[in-house]
C-alpha positions as CSV (number, residue, x, y, z in Angstrom):
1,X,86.0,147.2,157.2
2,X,84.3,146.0,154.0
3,X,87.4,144.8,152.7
4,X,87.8,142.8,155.7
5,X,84.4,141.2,156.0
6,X,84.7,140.3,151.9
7,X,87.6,138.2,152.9
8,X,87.0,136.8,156.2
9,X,83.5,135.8,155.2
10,X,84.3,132.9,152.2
11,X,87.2,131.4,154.6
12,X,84.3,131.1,157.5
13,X,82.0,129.8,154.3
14,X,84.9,127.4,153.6
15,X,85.3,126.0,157.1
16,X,81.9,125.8,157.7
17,X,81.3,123.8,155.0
18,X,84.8,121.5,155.6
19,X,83.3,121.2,158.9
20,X,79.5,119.9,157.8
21,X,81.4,117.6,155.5
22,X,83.9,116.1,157.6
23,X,80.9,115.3,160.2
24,X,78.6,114.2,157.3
25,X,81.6,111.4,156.7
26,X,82.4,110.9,160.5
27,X,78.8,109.9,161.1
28,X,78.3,107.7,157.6
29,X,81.3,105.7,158.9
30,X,80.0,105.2,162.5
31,X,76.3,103.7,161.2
32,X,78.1,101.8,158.4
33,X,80.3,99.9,161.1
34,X,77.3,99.7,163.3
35,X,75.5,97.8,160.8
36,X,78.5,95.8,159.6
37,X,78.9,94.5,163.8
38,X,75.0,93.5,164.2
39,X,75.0,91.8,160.5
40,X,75.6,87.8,161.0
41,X,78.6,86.3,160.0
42,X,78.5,84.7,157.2
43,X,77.5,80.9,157.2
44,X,80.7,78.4,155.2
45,X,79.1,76.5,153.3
46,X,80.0,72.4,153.1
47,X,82.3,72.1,150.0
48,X,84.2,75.5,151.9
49,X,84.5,73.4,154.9
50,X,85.8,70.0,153.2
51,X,88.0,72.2,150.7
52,X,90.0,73.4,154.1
53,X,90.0,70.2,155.7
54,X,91.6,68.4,152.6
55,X,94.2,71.1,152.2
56,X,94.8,70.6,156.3
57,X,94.8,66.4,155.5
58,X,96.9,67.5,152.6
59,X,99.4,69.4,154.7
60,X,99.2,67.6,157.6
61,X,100.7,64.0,155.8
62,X,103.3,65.7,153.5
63,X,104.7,67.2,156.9
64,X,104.8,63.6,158.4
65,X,106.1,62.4,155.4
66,X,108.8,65.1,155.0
67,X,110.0,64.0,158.6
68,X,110.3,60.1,158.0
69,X,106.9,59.3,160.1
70,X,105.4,57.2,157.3
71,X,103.2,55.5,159.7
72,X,101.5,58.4,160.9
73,X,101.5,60.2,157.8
74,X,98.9,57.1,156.8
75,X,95.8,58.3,158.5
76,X,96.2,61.9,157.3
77,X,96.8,60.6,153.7
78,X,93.4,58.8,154.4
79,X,91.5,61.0,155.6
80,X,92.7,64.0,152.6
81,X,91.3,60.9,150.1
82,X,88.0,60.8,151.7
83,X,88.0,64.8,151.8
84,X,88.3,65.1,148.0
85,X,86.2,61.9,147.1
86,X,83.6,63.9,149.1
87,X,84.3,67.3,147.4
88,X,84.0,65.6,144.1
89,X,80.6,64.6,144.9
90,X,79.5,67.6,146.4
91,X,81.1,69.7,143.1
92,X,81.0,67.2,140.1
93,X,83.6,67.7,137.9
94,X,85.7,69.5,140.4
95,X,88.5,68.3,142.5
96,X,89.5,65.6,140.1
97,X,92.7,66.2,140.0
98,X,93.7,66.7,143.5
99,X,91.8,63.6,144.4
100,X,93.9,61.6,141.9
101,X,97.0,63.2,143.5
102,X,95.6,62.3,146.8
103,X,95.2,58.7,145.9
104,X,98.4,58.2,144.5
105,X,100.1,59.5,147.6
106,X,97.9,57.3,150.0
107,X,99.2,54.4,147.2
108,X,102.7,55.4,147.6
109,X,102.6,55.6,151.2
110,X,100.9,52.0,151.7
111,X,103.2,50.5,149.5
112,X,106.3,52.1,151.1
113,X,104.9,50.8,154.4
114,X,103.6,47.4,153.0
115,X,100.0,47.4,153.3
116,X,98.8,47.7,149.5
């Protein structure tokens, strides 16, 4: 019998312990997401915001563009200029070069269409 109880008692040790550890984890988990779902969101700030919309602008007139609608690729091309002019000011000495790029296609697209 003492033979038994010398090797049945470190496996109960064992799996108590596993146990106590597990639900030490289980529970961290539970009050870290808890406190992750009442934190606020985080708040995009304006140069995130006008960084996505000129990429959308961006997007938005090389698709029209891509399809022959040169037209209506125009206000798109516009609006991705005012974008990064806007970023530019927001970031100085950032954006540069996608706002030249910008400009030149909003150039490229007047002249195709006439209007420069």
């Amino acid at each position: 019998m003492d033979l038994l109880h010398m090797l049945v008692r470190p496996i109960i040790v064992g799996a108590l312990l596993a146990f106590v550890g597990w639900l030490s984890v289980t529970v961290r988990k539970r009050k870290v997401a808890q406190a992750e779902a009442a934190a606020p969101a985080p708040v995009e700030d304006r140069s995130q915001t006008l960084l996505r919309q000129a990429q959308q602008f961006d997007s938005d007139r090389d698709s029209l563009a891509a399809r022959g609608q040169r037209a209506d690729a125009l206000a798109p091309a516009q609006a991705a200029a005012d974008s990064w002019r806007e970023l530019t000011q927001v970031r100085p000495g950032r954006f540069q070069t996608e706002l030249q790029a910008a400009l030149t296609r909003l150039d490229e697209l007047q002249k195709t269409l006439g209007r420069a």
